[in-house]
C-alpha positions as CSV (number, residue, x, y, z in Angstrom):
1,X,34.2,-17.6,8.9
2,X,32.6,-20.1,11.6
3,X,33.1,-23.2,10.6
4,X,31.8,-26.4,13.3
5,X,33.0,-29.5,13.7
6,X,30.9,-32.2,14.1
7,X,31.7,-35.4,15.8
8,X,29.8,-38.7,15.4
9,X,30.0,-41.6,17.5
10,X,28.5,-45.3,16.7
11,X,27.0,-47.3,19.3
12,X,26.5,-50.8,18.8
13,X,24.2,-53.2,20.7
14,X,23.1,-57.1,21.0
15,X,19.4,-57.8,21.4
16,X,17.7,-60.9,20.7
17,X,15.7,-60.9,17.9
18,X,12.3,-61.0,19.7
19,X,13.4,-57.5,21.4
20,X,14.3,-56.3,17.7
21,X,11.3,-56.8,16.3
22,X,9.6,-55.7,19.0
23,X,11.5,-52.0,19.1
24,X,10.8,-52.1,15.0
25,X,7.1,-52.5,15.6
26,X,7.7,-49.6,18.2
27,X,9.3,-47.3,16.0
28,X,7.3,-48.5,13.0
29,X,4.2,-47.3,15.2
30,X,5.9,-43.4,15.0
31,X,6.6,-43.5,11.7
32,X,10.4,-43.8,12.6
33,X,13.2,-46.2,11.9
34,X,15.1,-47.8,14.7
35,X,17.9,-45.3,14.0
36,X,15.4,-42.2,14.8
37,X,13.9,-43.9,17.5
38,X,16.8,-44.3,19.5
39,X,18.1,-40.8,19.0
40,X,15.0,-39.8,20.2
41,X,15.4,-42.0,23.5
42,X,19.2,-40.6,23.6
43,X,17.9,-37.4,23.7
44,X,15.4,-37.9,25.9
45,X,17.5,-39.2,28.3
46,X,20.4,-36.7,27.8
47,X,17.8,-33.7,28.3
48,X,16.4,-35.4,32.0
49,X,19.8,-35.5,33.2
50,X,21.0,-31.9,32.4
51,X,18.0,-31.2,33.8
52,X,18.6,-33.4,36.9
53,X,21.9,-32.0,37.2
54,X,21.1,-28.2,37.3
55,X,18.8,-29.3,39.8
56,X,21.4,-30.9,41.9
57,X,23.5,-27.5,41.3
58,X,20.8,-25.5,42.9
59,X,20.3,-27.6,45.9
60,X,24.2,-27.2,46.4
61,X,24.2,-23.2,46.0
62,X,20.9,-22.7,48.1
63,X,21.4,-24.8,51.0
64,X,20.1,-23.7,53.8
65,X,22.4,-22.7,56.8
66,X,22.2,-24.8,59.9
C-alpha cells in the first residue's frame, strides 16, 4: 500500500485594497479566484527556477578547461 502525505502550507499577505481589487479583476479576467491565481503564479515561478537551476548545474559540470 502507497499511501502520500500531503503537506499544506498558508501564506498570508497585506495589500492595499486598490492592489486587491485590482488582482480580483485579474483573476476574474481568467475565470479564476484569487486563490487559483496565485497558485498559478507560485507555480510559475517555482517551475523558472528549477529550470534556472539545472541550468546553473550544467554550466558547473561542462565548464570548459582553461
Amino acid at each position: 500500500m502507497n499511501i502520500c502525505s500531503v503537506f499544506l502550507r498558508e501564506i498570508r499577505i497585506k495589500i492595499s485594497e486598490k492592489d486587491y481589487l485590482d488582482f480580483l479583476k485579474a483573476s476574474n479576467r481568467y475565470n479564476l479566484t484569487i486563490e487559483e491565481k496565485i497558485l498559478e503564479i507560485i507555480n510559475y515561478y517555482v517551475i523558472i527556477e528549477r529550470k534556472r537551476m539545472k541550468l546553473e548545474k550544467m554550466k558547473i559540470r561542462f565548464k570548459p578547461l582553461a
